[in-house]
N, C-alpha and C positions, 0 to 999 in steps of 0.2 A: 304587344303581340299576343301575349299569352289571357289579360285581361282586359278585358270592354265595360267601359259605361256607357248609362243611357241618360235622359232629360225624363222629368216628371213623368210618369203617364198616370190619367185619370184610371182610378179605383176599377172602376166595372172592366177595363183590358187589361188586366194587370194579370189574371189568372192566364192568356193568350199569350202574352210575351214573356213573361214567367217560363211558362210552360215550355218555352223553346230553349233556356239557358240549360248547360251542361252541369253547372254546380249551383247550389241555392247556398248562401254564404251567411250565416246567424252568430252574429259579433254580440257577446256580453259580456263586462266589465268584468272586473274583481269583487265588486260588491251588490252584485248580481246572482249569489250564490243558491238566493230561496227563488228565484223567478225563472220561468219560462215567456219567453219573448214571444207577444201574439204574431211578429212575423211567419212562429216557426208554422202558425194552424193554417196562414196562405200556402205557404209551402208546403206542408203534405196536400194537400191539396191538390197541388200543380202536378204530381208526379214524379218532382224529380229529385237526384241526390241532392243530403245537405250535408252539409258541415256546419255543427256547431262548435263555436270557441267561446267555451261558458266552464266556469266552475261547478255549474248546477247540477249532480250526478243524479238526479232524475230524469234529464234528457237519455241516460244509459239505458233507462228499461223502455222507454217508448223510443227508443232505437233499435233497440233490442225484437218489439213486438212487431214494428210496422215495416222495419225492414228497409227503411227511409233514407237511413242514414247514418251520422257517426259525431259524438261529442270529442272533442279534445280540450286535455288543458290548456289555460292562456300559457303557452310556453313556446317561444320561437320554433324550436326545433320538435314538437307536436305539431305543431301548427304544419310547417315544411312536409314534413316523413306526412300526414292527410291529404296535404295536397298534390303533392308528389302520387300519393298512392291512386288517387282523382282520375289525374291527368293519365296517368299509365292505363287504368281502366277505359278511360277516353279513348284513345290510342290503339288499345287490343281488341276496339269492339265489343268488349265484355257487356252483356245488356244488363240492365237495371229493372228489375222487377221487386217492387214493393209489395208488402202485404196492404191489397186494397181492403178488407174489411177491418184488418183493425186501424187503418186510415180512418174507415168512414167512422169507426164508435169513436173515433177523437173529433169529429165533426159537430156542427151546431145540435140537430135533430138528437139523436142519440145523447149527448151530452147532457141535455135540454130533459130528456126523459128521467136521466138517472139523477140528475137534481130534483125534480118533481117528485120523485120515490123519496129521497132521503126527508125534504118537504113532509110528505104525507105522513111517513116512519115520527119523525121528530112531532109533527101537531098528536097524532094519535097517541103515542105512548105517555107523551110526554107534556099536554096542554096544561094541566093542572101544576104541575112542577115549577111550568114557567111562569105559570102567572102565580102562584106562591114566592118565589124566588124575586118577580120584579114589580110582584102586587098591583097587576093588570091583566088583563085578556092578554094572554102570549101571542105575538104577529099582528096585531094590529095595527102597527106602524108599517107593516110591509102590507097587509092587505088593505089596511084600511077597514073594511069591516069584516065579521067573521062569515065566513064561506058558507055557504049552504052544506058542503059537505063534508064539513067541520064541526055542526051544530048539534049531531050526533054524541060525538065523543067527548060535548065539554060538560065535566063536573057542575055538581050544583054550587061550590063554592065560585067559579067564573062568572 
């Protein structure tokens, strides 16, 4: 009564039927303590409340920012007293309004940028270090060869 499943659905509709569920549910173990679960990045996405049951208290601050949701510990009566509190929201009509931008900086795009910064920061300050340190061109094995706009910044010992 109170909970519904569904059958497989393909990847591309999953943001559509997602998007209609009342609670997004993100189960992580006990030894799940360093990880965040890719489920939870479909589910901001979607819109809607989550509940996560994870030891991981990093979920606390991007709960905290996005306004998304709620971490609990793996503890039966945590667990209970969140979803209890769910349902009564449910219930009282209370709306749900996320912070959509800092949803969207936890999205591919943005994500994507701020690793490409750190990228850049790490070859430029620090190319000669690396290849001192592993006595090779630093990144070569991710780039494969050196960037054009890397070729700038490398030492004459490189």
């Amino acid at each position: 009564e109170y909970v519904s499943s569904a059958q497989p659905i393909p990847f591309p509709k999953a943001p559509s039927s997602l998007g209609s569920m009342d609670l997004m549910l993100d189960l992580m173990g006990p030894r799940h303590h360093l990880q965040i679960s890719g489920k939870l990045y479909d589910y901001l996405a979607c819109g809607r409340p989550i509940l996560s049951v994870s030891p991981n208290e990093e979920l606390d601050q991007i709960y905290a920012d996005t306004q998304a949701g709620q971490r609990v510990a793996l503890s039966q009566p945590d667990i209970i007293q969140a979803l209890e509190a769910q349902y009564q929201k449910k219930r009282s009509g209370e709306s749900f309004t996320p912070n959509a931008e800092a949803i969207f900086q936890m999205s591919a795009s943005p994500a994507t940028q701020k690793l490409a910064y750190i990228f850049d920061e790490v070859t430029r300050s620090s190319w000669c270090e690396w290849s001192r340190l592993y006595g090779m061109c630093a990144f070569t094995l991710v780039f494969l060869s050196t960037p054009s706009c890397l070729k700038d910044t490398l030492c004459s010992d490189c």
